[in-house]
C-alpha positions in Angstrom: -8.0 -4.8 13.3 -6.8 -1.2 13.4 -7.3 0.1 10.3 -10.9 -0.2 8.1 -10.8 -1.9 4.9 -13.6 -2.5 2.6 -14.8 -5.7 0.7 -16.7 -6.0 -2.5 -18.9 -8.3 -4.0 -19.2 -8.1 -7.6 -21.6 -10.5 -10.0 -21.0 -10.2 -13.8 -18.5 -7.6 -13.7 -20.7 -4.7 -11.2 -20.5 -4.7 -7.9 -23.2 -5.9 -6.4 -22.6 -5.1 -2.2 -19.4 -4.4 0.3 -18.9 -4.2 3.6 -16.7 -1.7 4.8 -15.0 -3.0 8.5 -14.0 -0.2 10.9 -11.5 -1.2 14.0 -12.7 -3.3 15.9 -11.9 -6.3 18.8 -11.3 -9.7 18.6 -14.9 -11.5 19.6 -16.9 -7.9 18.3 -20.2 -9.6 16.8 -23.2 -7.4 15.3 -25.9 -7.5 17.9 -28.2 -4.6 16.1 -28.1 -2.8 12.8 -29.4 0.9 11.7 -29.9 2.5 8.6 -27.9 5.1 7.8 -28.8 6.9 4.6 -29.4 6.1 1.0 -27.8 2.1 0.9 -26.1 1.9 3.8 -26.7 0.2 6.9 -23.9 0.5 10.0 -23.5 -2.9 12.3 -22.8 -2.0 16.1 -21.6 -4.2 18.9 -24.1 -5.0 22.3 -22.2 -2.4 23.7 -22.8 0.2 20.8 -19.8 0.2 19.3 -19.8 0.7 15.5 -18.1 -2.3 13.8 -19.1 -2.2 10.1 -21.1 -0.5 7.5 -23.1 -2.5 4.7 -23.3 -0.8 1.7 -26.1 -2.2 0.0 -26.4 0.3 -3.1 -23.0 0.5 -4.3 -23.7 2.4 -7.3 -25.7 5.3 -5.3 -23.1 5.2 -2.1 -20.6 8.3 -3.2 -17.7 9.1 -0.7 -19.2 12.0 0.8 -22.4 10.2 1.9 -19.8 7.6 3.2 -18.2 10.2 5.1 -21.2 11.6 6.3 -21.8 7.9 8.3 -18.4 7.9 9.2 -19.0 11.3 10.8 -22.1 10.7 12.0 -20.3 7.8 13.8 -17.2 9.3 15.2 -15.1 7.3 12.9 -12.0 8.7 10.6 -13.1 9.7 6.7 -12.2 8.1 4.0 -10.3 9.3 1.0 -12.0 8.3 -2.4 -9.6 6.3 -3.3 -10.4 3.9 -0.1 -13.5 3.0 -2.1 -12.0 3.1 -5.8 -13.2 -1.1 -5.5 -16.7 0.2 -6.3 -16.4 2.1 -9.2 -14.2 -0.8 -10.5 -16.6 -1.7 -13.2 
């Protein structure tokens, strides 16, 4: 996968968690995890590579503190529109 997309959970209407996947290899599992601000927690590779970001607090994550991890990461921002999903409801 090139290109990061992001999935949403939602439970009576509200989302309740997503997971945003960033570009990654066949075979990339999680092997450690690190918080990274205010509901948000990234997922990296053995090898360090960042493969995901859990957002645990979707109604506190805005895009900027999204594209502060993103920065923070060395991966592309994200317009708000990319996480429209999460102010659905």
């Amino acid at each position: 996968m090139k290109w990061p997309y992001l999935e949403v959970t939602f439970r009576h209407g509200r989302p309740l968690a997503a997971y945003l996947y960033l570009s990654r290899s066949p075979g990339d599992r999680s092997r450690r995890t690190a918080k990274a601000g205010v509901g948000m927690i990234v997922d990296y590779t053995e090898a360090g590579k960042p493969i995901g970001i859990e957002i645990t607090a979707p109604a506190k994550v805005t895009i900027a503190d999204l594209n502060a991890v993103l920065a923070s990461i060395d991966a592309p921002a994200l317009a708000a529109e990319d996480i429209a999903p999460l102010r659905a409801a």
